[in-house]
C-alpha positions in Angstrom: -19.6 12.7 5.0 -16.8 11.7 7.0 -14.4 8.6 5.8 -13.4 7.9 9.0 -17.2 7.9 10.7 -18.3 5.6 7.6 -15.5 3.3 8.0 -16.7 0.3 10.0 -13.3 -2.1 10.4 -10.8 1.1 11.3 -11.3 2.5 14.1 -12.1 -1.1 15.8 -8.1 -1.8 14.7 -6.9 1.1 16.0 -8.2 0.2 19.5 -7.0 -3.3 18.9 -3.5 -2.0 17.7 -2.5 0.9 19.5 -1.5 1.9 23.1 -4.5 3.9 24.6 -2.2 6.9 24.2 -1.8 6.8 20.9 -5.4 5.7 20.4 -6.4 9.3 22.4 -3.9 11.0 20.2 -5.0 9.7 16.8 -8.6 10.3 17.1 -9.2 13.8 16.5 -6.9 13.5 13.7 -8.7 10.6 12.3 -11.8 13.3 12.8 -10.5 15.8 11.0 -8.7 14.1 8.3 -11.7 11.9 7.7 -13.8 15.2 7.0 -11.0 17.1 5.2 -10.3 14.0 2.6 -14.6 13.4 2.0 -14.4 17.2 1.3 -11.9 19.5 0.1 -9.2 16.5 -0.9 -11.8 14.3 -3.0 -12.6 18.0 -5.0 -9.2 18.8 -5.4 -8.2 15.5 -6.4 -11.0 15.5 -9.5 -9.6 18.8 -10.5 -6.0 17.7 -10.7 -6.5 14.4 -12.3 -8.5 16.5 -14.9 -5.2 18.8 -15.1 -2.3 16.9 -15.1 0.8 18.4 -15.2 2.6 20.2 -18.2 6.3 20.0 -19.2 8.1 23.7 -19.8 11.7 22.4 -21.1 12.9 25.6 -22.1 12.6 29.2 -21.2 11.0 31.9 -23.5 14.9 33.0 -24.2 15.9 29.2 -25.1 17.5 28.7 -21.7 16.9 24.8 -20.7 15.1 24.9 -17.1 13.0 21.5 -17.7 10.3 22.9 -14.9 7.1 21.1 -14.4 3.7 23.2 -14.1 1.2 21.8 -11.3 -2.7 22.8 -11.4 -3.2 25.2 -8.5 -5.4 21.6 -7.0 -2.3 19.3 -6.5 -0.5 22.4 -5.0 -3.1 22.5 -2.2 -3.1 18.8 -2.1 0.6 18.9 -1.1 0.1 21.5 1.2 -2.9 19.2 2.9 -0.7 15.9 2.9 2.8 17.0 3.6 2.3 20.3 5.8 -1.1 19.8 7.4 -1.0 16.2 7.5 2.0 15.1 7.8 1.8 12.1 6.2 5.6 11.8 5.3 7.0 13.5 8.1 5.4 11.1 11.3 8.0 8.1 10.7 10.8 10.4 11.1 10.7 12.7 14.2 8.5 13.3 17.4 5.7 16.2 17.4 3.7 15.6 14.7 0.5 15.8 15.6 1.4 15.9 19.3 3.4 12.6 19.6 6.2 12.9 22.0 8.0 10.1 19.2 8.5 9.4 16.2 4.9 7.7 15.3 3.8 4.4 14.5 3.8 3.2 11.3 0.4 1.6 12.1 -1.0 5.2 12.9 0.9 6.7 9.7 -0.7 4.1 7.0 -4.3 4.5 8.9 -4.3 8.4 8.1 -2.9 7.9 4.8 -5.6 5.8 4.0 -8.1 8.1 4.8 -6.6 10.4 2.3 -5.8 8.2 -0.6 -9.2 7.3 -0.8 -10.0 10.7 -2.1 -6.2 11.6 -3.8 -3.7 8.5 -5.4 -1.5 10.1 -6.9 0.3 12.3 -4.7 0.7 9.5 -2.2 3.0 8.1 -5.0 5.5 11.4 -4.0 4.5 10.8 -0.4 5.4 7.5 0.6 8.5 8.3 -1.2 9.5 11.3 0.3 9.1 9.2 3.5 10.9 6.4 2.2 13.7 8.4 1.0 14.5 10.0 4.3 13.7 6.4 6.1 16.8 4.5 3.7 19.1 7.9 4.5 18.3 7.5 8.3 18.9 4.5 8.3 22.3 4.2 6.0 23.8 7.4 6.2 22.2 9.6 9.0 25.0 11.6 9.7 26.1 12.9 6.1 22.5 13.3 4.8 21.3 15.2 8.0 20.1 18.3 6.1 18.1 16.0 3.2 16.6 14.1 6.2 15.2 17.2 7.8 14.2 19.2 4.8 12.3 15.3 3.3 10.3 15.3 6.9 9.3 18.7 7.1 5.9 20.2 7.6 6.4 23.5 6.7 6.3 24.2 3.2 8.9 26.3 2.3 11.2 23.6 4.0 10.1 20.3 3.2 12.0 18.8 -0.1 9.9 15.9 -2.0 12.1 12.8 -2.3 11.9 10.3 -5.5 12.9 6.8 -6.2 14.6 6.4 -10.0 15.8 3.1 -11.0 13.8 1.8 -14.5 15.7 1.8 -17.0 14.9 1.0 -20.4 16.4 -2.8 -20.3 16.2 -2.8 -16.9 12.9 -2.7 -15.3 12.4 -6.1 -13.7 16.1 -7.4 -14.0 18.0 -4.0 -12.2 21.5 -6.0 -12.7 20.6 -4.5 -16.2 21.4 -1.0 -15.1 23.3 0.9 -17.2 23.6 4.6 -15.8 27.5 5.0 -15.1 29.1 6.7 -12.1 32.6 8.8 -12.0 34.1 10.0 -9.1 35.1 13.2 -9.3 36.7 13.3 -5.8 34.6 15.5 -3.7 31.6 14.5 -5.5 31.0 11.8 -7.8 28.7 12.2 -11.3 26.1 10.0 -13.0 25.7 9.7 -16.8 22.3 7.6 -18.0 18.5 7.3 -18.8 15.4 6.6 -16.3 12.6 5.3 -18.2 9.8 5.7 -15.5 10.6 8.3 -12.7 7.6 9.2 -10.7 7.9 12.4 -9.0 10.3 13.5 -11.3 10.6 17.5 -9.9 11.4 15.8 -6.4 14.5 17.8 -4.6 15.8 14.2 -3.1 16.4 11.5 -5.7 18.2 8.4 -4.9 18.9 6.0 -7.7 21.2 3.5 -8.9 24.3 3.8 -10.9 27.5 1.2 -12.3 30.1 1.9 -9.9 33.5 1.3 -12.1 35.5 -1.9 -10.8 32.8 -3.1 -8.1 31.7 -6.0 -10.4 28.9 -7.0 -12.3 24.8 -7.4 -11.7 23.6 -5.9 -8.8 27.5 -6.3 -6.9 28.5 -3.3 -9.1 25.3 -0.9 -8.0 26.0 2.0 -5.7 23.1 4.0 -4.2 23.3 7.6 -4.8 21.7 10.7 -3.6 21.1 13.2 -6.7 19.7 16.5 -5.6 17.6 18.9 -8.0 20.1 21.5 -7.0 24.3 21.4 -6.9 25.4 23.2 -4.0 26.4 26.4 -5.6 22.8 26.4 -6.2 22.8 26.1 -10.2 20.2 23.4 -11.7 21.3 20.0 -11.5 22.5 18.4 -15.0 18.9 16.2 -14.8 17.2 16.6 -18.4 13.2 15.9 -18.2 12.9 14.3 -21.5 9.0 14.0 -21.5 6.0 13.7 -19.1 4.7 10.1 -19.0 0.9 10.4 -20.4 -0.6 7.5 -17.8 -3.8 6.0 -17.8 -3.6 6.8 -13.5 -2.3 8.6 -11.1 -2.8 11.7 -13.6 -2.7 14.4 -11.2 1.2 13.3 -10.2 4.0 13.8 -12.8 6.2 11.0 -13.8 8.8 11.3 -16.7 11.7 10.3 -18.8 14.9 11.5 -17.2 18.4 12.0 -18.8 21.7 12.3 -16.4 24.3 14.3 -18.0 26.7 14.2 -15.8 24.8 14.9 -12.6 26.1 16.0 -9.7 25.7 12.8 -7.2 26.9 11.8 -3.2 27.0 8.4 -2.6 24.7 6.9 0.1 26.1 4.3 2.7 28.3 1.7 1.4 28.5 1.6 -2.2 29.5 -1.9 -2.4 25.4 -2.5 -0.8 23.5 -0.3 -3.0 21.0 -2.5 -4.2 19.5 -4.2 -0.9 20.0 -0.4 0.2 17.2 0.4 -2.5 15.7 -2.9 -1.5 14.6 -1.2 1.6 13.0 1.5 0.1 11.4 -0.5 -2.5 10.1 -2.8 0.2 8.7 0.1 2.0 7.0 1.6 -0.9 5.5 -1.6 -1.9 3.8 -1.9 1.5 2.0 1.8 0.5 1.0 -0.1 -2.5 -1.1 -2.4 -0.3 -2.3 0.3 1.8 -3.5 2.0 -1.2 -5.1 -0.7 -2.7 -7.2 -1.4 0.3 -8.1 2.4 0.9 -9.2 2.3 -2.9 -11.4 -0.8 -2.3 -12.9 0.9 0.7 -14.1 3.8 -1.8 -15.2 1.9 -4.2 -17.6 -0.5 -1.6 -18.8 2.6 -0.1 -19.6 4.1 -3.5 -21.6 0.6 -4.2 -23.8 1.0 -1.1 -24.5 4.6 -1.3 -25.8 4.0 -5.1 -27.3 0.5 -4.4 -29.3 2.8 -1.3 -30.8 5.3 -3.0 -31.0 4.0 -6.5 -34.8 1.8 -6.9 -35.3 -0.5 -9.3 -38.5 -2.1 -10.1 -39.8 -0.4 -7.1 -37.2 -1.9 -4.5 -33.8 -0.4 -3.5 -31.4 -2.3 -4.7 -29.5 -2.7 -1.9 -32.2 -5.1 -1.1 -32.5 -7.4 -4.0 -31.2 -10.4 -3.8 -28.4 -10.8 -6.6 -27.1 -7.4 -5.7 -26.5 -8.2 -2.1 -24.9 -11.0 -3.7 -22.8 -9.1 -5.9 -21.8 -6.7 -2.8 -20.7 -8.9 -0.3 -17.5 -10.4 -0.9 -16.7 -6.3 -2.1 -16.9 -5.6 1.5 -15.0 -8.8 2.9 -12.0 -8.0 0.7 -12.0 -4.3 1.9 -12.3 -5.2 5.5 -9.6 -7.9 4.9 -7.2 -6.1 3.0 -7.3 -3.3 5.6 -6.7 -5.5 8.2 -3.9 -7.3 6.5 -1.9 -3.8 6.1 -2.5 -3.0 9.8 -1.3 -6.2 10.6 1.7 -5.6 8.3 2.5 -1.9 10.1 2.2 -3.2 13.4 4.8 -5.6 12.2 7.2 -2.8 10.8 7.2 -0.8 14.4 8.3 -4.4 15.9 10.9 -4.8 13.3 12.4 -1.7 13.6 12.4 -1.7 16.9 14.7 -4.6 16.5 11.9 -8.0 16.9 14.0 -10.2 14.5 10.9 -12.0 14.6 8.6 -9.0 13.5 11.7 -8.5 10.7 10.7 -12.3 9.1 7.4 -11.3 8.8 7.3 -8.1 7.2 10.1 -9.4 4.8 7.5 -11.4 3.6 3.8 -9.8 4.3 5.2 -7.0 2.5 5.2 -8.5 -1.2 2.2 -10.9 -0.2 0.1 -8.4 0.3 1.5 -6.1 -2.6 0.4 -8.8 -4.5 -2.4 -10.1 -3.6 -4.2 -7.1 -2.5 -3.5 -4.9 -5.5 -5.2 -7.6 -7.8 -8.3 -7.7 -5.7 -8.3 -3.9 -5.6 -8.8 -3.9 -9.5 -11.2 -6.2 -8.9 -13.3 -4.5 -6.8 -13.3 -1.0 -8.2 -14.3 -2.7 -12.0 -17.3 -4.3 -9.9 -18.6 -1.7 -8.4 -18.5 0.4 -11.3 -20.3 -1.7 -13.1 -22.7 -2.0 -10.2 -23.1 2.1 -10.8 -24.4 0.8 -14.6 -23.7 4.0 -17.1 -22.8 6.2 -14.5 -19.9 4.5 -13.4 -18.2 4.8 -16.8 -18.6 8.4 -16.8 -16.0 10.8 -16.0 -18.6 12.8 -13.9 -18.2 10.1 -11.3 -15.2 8.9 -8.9 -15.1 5.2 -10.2 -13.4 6.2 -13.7 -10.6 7.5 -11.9 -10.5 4.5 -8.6 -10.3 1.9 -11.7 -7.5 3.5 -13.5 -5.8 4.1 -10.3 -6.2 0.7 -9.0 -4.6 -0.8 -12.4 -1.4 1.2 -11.3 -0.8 -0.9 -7.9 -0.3 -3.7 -9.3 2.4 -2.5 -11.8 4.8 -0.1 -10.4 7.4 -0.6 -7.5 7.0 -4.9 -9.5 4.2 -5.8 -10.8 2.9 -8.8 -10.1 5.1 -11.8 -11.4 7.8 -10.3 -10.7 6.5 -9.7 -6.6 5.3 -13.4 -6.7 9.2 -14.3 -7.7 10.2 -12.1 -4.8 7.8 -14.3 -2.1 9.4 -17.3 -3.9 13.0 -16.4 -2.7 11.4 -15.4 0.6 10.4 -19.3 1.2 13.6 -20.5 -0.8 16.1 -18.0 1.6 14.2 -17.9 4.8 11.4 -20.6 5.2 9.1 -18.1 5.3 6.3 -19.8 4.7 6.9 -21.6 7.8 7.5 -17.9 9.4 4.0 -17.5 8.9 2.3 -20.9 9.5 4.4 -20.6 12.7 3.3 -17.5 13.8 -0.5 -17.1 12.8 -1.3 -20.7 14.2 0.0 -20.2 17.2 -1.7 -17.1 17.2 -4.8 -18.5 16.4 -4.6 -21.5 19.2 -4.2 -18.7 21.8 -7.4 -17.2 21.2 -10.0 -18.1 23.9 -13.3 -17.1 22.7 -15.5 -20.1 22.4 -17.2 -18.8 19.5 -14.1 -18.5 17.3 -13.3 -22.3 18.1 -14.7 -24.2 15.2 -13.3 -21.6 12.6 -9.7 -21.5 14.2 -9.6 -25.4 13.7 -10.0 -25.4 10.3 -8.2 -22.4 9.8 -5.0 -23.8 11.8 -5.5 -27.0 9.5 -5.6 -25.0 6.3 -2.2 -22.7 7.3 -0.3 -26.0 8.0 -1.4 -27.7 4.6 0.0 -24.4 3.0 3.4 -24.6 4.8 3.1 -28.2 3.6 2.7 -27.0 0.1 5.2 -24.4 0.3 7.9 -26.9 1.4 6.6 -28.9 -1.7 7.1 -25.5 -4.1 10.8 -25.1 -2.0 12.1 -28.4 -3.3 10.1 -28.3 -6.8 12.7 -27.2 -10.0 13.1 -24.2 -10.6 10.1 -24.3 -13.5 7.7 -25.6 -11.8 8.4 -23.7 -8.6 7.9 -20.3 -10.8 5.0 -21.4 -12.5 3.0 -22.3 -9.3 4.2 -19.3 -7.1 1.7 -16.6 -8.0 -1.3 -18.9 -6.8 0.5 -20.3 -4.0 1.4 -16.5 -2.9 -2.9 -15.7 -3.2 -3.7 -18.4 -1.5 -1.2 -18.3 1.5 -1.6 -14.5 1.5 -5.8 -15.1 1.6 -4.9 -17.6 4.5 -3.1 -15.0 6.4 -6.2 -12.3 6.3 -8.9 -15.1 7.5 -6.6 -15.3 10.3 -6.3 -11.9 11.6 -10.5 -11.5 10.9 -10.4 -14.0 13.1 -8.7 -12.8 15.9 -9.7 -9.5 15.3 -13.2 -11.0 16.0 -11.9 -12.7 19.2 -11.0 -9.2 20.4 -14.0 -7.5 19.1 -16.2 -10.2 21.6 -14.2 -9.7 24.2 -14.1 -5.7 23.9 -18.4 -6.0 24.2 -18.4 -5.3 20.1 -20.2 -8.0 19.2 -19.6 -10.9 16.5 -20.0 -9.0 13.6 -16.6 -9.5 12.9 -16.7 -13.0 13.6 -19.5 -13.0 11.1 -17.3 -11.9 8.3 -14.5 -14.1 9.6 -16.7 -16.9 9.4 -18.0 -15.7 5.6 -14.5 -14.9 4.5 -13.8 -18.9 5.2 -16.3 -19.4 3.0 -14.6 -18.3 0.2 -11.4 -20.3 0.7 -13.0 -23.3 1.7 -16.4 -24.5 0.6 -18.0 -21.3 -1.4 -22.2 -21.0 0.0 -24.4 -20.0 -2.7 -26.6 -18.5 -0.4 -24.2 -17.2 2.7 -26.0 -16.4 6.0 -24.4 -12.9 6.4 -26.4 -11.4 3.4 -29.2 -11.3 6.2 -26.9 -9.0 7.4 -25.3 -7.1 4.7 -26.5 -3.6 6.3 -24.3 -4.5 9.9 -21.5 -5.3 7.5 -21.9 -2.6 5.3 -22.3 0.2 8.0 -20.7 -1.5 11.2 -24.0 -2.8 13.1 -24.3 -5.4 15.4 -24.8 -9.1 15.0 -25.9 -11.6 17.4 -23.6 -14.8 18.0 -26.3 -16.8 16.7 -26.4 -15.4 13.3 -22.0 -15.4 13.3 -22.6 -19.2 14.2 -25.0 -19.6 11.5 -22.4 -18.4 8.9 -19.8 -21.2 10.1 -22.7 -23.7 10.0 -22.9 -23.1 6.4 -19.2 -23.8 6.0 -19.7 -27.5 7.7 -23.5 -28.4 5.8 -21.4 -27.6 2.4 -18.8 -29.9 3.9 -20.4 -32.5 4.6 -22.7 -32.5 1.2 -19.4 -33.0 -0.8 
């Protein structure tokens, strides 16, 4: 078993995506990582989430040390994804795994899906630790140098963990709520307050939020500060671990209640910006969200067709009865889209940071779109296809226990999901960006000059231009109505967005030699959002789609057909 070798949308992207340098570079790590997270990772991972971490507040003489013990599993898991891997160090500076730069974000999220799809919860501590050391880069490079380098490390007795703390018991969704106070004490300033829900909470780096006195109220008076697990005399920080969250996922990674007594605190940037400072961190980790929903959806599909394979019913292989291929299909059309859509979204982020204002529109607002919309499907998927495992899958024996549990957790942490739909709702009221997007992925789509993708780019083009006509309608709607309309509006556009790249992802797959495979999907995908097919053409196919085969043009064509016959019958 390789994830990477039974993956059949990403390693088509990644020669879409990347430079051919980067595509040379990335493959043997997308060999070995593939192999590494099928084997040791996804045994590792079941042995952690069965031994979640433990909570030691005091020493055998009474002394308070608040330490955290980890199963010897999620030790070696860090050691795979931070030191072997490198998954949070890539972003930050060249050489990791050969690259003479920093690499790309799309190569970054590619990898890390490999190896969430055997381990969630310590990619909670790594995308934070990369995120953590992304905001300080970018804010304050020059007096955070030393956190920066120890948060992108590889070697393990280096690398410092970083950790994102701003829940607070009254202030979850609205943050102006924040209550933790900060005093400067001159040289240093200190932080006195609670943190409901703080993931990672042994992390080294922790950046939070605190009341700065005389800045104002709401999120005006917020300063971003840096709170290491160590003062610089070397004593413990004044950080009290009041409990160990007990969560329904992400077992193997420990999350807690967190007092401040007066810990020792260095403010980060301008304190008068802390919020939107966090906001960038937040916005980062909420596009990990998506890539982890889409690398659990992957898991749970290919789970589906291995048990649907070998598992006969009445004599025939389920995979081959008809209701089950039924049942399968539009679990594989989500995967592939969702995958594409946080590609798409990563190849954005290298544009925008390389200073495409562009680029910066878009991933302002593909970022919650797709936290949103592909974190529901991904609990949608993983409660399918355990079901499709029957009594099996609702054993603990299994993996889909522990992908359904997980996939819950995307869509609540880093904003669950009304409160991201509100967030892509001041995204269109702010910045149009509904119109970003109509703008840029229909012009995108009337470039494309494959014959064979003509019909579906028509409608498609038609259908992104009545959403930018809605989402001027949703702009200028009261505030009521506006909020009680966006969450749909947000699927719907976001669902709009992913037909479009399968789309031109299938333009480029025919002209590569590929075949229209894609197209296929593209073409069944449309289905969905337009005119649902009872009995869709591409479940002739289901094995090409399943496993990455080919399919002829006439049998993509056939699967747009269907679209126009249920068309005209209504």
């Amino acid at each position: 078993m390789n994830y990477a070798d039974r993956d059949p949308a990403l390693r088509p992207l990644l020669d879409q995506m990347l430079s051919a340098e980067d595509r040379d570079r990335i493959e043997p790590v997308l060999e070995e990582l593939g192999a590494v997270a099928a084997d040791e990772v996804d045994r590792l991972a079941a042995l952690a989430d069965a031994n979640p971490p433990v909570l030691r507040q005091y020493a055998p003489d009474g002394t308070r040390i608040d330490e955290v013990d980890f199963h010897p599993a999620y030790r070696r898991l860090c050691e795979l994804g931070f030191g072997r891997f490198g998954l949070a160090a890539m972003s930050h500076h060249p050489g990791v795994h050969g690259w003479p730069t920093r690499t790309p974000h799309v190569v970054k999220y590619a990898l890390s899906y490999l190896f969430v799809q055997a381990e969630f919860g310590l990619a909670c501590p790594i995308s934070m630790t990369d995120s953590a050391a992304r905001v300080l880069r970018l804010f304050d490079p020059e007096t955070f140098a030393a956190e920066i380098a120890a948060l992108s490390a590889t070697e393990m007795p280096e690398l410092a963990t970083g950790a994102m703390f701003m829940t607070e018991k009254q202030a979850g969704t609205d943050i102006a709520q924040t209550a933790t106070e900060a005093t400067d004490r001159g040289d240093h300033w200190t932080l006195r307050g609670q943190k409901w829900f703080a993931s990672n909470v042994t992390a080294e780096v922790i950046l939070t939020l605190a009341r700065v006195p005389g800045q104002g109220e709401g999120t005006r008076g917020l300063g971003m500060f840096l709170v290491p697990r160590h003062r610089p005399d070397g004593s413990r920080n004044a950080i009290r671990v009041d409990r160990l969250k007990d969560k329904l996922g992400a077992r193997s990674m420990a999350s807690g209640e967190v007092t401040l007594e007066d810990a020792y605190a260095r403010p980060v940037g301008d304190l008068g910006r802390g919020f939107l400072q966090m906001a960038e961190m937040l916005n980062v980790s909420r596009l990990s969200n998506a890539m982890r929903a889409a690398a659990i959806m992957r898991r749970a599909v290919r789970e589906a067709v291995d048990h649907t394979r070998q598992r006969e019913v009445f004599g025939q292989p389920l995979f081959d009865q008809p209701l089950m291929r039924a049942t399968l299909l539009p679990l594989m059309l989500d995967a592939e889209a969702a995958l594409g859509l946080v590609i798409e979204a990563a190849d954005r982020l290298d544009a925008a940071d390389a200073g495409d204002p562009q680029a910066q529109r878009l991933v302002r607002v593909l970022t919650p779109l797709a936290k949103h919309t592909v974190c529901k499907q991904a609990r949608r998927v993983t409660g399918e296809a355990m079901e499709i495992r029957g009594g099996n899958g609702y054993i603990e024996d299994w993996v889909n226990p522990r992908l359904l549990r997980d996939a819950h957790l995307g869509s609540i942490w880093e904003g669950s999901s009304n409160v991201i739909a509100l967030d892509v709702l001041r995204c269109l009221r702010r910045e149009r960006a509904h119109r970003t997007l109509v703008e840029e992925y229909a012009g995108r789509l009337a470039a494309l000059d494959q014959p064979a993708t003509k019909p579906a780019t028509a409608d498609l083009i038609a259908r992104l231009e009545h959403l930018g006509e809605r989402g001027d309608a949703l702009v200028a709607a009261e505030a009521a109505t506006a909020q009680a309309r966006i969450a749909t509006y947000a699927d719907d556009l976001c669902r709009a967005v992913m037909a479009a790249l399968l789309l031109e992802q299938a333009s480029r797959e025919i002209a590569a030699g590929r075949g229209h495979r894609k197209l296929l999907l593209a073409h069944t995908y449309l289905h969905q959002l337009v005119a649902p097919v009872p009995d869709p053409p591409a479940l002739a196919h289901l094995g090409a789609i399943a496993d990455g085969g080919t399919v002829d043009a006439e049998g993509a064509a056939a699967a747009y057909d269907a679209i126009a016959a249920m068309g005209a019958a209504r």
